[in-house]
C-alpha positions as CSV (number, residue, x, y, z in Angstrom):
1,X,97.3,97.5,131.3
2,X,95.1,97.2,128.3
3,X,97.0,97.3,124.5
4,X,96.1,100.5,123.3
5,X,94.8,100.9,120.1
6,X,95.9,104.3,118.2
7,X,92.7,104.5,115.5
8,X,90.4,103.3,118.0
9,X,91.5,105.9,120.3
10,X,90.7,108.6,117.4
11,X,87.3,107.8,116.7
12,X,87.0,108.2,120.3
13,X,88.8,111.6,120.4
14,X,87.0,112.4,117.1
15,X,83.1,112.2,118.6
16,X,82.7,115.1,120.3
17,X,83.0,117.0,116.7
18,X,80.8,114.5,115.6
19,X,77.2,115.1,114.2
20,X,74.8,113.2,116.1
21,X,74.5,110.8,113.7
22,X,77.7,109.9,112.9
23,X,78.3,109.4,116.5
24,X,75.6,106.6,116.3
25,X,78.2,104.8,113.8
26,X,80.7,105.4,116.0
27,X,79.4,104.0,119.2
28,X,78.6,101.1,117.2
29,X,82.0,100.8,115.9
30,X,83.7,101.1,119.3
31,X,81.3,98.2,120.9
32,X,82.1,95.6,117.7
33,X,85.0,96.3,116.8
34,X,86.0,93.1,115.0
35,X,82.3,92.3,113.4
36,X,83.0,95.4,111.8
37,X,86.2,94.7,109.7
38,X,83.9,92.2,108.3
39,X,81.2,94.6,107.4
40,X,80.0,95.8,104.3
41,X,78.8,99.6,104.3
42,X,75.4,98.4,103.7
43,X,75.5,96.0,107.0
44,X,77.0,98.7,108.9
45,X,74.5,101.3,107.9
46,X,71.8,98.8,109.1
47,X,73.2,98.2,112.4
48,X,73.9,101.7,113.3
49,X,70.7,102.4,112.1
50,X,71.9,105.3,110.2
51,X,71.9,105.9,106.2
52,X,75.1,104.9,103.8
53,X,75.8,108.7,103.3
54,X,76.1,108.9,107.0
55,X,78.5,106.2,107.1
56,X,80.5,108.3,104.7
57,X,80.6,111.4,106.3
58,X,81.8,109.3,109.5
59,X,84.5,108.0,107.8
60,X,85.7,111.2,106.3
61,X,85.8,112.7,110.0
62,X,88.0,110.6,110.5
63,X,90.2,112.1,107.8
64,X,89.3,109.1,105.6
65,X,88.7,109.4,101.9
66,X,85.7,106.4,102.0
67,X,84.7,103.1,103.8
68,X,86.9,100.8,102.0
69,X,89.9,102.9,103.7
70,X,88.5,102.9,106.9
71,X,88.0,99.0,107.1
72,X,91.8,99.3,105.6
73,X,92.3,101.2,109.0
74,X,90.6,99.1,111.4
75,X,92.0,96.0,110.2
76,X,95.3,97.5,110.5
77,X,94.8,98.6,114.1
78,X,93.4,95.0,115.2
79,X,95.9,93.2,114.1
80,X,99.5,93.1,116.9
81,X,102.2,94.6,114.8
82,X,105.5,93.7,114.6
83,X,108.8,95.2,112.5
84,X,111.2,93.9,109.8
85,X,110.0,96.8,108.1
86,X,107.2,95.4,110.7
87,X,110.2,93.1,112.5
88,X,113.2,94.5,113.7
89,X,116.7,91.3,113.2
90,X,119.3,92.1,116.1
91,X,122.4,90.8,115.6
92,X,121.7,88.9,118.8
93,X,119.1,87.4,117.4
94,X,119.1,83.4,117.5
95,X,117.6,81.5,114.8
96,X,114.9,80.4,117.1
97,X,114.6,84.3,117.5
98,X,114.4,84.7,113.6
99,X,111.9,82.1,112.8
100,X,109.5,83.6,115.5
101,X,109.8,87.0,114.3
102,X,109.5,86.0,110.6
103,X,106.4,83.5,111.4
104,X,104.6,86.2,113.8
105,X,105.3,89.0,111.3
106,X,103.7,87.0,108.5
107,X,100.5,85.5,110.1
108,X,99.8,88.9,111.5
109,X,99.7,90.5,108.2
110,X,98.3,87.4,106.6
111,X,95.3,87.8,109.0
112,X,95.3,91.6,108.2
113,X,94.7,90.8,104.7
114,X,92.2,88.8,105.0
115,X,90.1,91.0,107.1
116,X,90.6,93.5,104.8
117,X,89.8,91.7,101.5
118,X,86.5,92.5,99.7
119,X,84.8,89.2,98.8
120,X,83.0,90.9,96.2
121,X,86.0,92.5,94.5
122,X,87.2,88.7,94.6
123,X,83.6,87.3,93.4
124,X,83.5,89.8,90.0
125,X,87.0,88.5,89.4
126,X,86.3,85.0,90.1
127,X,83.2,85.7,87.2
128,X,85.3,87.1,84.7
129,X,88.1,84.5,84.9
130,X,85.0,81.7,84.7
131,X,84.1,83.2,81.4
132,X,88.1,83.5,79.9
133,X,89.5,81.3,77.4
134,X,93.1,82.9,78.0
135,X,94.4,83.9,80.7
136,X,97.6,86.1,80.9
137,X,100.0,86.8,84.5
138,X,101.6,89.7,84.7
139,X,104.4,90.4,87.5
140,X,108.0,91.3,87.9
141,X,110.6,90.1,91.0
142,X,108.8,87.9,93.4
143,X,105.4,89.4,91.6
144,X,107.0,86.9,88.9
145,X,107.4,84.2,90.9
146,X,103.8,84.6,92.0
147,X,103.1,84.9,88.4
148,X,104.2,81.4,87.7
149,X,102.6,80.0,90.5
150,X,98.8,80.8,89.2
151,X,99.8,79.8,85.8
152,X,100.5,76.1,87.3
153,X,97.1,76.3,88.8
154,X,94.9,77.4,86.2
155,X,96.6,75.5,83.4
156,X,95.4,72.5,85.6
157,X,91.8,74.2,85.5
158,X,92.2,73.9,81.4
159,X,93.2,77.3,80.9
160,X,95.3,78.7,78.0
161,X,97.4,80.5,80.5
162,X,101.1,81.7,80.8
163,X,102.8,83.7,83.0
164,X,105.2,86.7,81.6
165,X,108.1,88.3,83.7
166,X,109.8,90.1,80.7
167,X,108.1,93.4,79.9
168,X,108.4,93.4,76.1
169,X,107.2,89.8,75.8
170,X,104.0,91.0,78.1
171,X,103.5,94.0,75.4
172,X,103.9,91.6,72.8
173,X,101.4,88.9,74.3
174,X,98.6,91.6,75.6
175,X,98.4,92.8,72.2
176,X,97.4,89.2,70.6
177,X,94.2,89.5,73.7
178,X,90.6,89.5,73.0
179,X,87.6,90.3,74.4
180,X,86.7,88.0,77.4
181,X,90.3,87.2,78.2
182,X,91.9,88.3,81.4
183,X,95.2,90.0,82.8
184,X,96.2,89.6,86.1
185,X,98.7,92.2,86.9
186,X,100.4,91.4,90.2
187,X,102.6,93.8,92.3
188,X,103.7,94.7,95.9
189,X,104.0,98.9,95.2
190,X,101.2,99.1,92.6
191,X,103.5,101.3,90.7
192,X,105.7,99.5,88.6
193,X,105.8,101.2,85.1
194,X,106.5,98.5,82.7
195,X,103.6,96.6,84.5
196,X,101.4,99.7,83.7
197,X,101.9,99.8,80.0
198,X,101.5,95.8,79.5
199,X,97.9,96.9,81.3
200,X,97.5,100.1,79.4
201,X,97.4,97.9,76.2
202,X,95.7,95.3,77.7
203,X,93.1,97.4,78.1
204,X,93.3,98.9,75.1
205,X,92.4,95.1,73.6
206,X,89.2,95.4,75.6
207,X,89.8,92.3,78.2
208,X,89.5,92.3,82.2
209,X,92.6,93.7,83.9
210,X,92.7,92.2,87.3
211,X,94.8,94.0,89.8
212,X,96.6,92.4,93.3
213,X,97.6,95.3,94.4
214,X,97.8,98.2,97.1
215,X,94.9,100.2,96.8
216,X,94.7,104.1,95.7
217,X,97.9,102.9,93.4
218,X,98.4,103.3,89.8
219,X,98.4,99.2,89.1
220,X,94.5,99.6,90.8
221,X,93.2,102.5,89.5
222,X,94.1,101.2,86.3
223,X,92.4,97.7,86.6
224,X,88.2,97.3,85.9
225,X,88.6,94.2,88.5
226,X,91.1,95.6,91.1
227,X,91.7,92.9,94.2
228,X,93.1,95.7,97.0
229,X,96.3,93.4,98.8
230,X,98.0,96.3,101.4
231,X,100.9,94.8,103.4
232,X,103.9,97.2,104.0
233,X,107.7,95.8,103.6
234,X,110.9,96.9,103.7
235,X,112.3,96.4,100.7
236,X,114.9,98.2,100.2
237,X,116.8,95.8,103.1
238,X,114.6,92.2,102.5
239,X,113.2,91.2,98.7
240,X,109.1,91.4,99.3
241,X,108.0,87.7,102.2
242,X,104.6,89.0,103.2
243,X,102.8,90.3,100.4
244,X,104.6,87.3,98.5
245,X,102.4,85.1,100.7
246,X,99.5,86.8,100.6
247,X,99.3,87.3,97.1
248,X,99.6,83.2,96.6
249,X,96.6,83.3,99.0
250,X,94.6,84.9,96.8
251,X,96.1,83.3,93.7
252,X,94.8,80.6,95.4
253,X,91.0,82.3,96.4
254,X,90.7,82.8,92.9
255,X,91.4,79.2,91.5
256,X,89.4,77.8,94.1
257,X,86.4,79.8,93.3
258,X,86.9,79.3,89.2
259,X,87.2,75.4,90.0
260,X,83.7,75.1,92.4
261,X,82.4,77.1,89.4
262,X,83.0,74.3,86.8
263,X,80.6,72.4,88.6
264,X,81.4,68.2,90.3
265,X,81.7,67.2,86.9
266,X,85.1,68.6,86.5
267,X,86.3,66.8,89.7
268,X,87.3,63.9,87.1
269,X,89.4,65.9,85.0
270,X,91.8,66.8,88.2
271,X,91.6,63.4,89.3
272,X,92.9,62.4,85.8
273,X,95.6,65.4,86.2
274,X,97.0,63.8,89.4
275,X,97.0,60.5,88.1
276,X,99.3,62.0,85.3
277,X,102.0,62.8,87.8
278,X,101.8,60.3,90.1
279,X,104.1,57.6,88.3
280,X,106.9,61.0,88.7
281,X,106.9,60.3,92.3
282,X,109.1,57.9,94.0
283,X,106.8,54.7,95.3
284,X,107.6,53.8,99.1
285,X,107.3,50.4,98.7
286,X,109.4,50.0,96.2
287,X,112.2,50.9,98.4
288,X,111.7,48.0,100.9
């Protein structure tokens, strides 16, 4: 018996009701189903052969407030879900239990995420980190320790960077911002409120406020460069694994994309970097 797929079964449910056009979209939907969740609106209005505003409309039959939610939506529904929050620990469980239910759970949602992510939400922020001299992470709990992460990376891309866990030393650092620099405000909810007044006067300095975030959240609507990262966790019984992961990946998206900005030249200045550290490591040889 096939898997059944709950959204997919909607829009099915949801044609008959369906103006004639909008049922063009969602023929096309149900027959590509995973070229979609790569699709722009533009690129699905073209291959439907219908206009954007159609697309629109479709979406909002489905009790969708856009097309960014219903890629959200479809993305969701492709991907096999399982339960810790998503994963479900029996006190049966084996370790060789544990590990498969943490490792499925994760590249499930990892895969999710990427489906979902908007390359051109990443590209503007990618832009406006290119043109910063100082660069400021924002994030509490194991936002924090995702905070610290991308400051390692882009002080090796020459950066003034820093990473700030501590809410009054964030208020006291975004105020010192200028124009051109960037915040990157990291969270799992999107509605931490200490987070949202280190943006508020952040903003207030007139930099870029990059958000990883859940979408339709404070933290997003807030940031002029929001990056929407949805995963769901229980947190109230486990401290945040998913989204942790996730939000390194894009951490890591966004360094990538600053570096091939700089151009081949600055290959020789992270060659030089590595060099730096290498005499900290322990030499095999010498060991023989």
């Amino acid at each position: 018996m096939p898997h059944q797929n709950p959204f997919i079964d909607q829009i099915r449910q949801a044609i008959p009701k369906m103006r004639k056009s909008e049922v063009k979209v969602a023929q096309y939907v149900l027959n590509n189903v995973e070229a979609v969740i790569h699709m722009r609106i533009v690129d699905l209005a073209q291959e439907a052969m219908v206009s954007e505003p159609t697309i629109v409309r479709f979406c909002r039959a489905l009790d969708l407030n856009g097309f960014q939610a219903f890629k959200v939506r479809m993305a969701q529904s492709n991907t096999v879900h399982h339960s810790l929050g998503q994963f479900a620990i029996a006190e049966d469980d084996t370790s060789s239990d544990i590990i498969k239910k943490i490792f499925d759970t994760s590249i499930n949602q990892i895969i999710t995420t990427r489906n979902f992510l908007d390359s051109a939400q990443v590209a503007a922020a990618v832009d406006a980190l290119n043109k910063a001299k100082r660069v400021e992470f924002y994030g509490f709990g194991a936002s924090g320790a995702v905070a610290m992460d991308a400051m390692h990376k882009f002080f090796r891309l020459q950066f003034s960077t820093v990473a700030y866990s501590d809410p009054h030393m964030q208020c006291m650092s975004a105020v010192t911002l200028q124009k051109d620099d960037v915040v990157v405000a990291i969270s799992q909810s999107g509605r931490t409120k200490d987070l949202l007044h280190s943006m508020e006067i952040a903003r207030q300095q007139g930099v870029h406020v990059i958000s990883l975030s859940p979408p339709n959240t404070p933290v997003s609507d807030l940031a002029d460069l929001p990056i929407h990262v949805d995963i769901k966790e229980d947190t109230d019984v486990f401290t945040p694994m998913t989204s942790r992961i996730a939000h390194l990946l894009v951490i890591d998206c966004l360094a990538v994309g600053v570096a091939q900005r700089k151009g081949p030249d600055f290959d020789e200045h992270l060659a030089k970097v590595k060099k730096s550290i290498s005499s900290l490591r322990h030499n095999e040889k010498s060991n023989k």
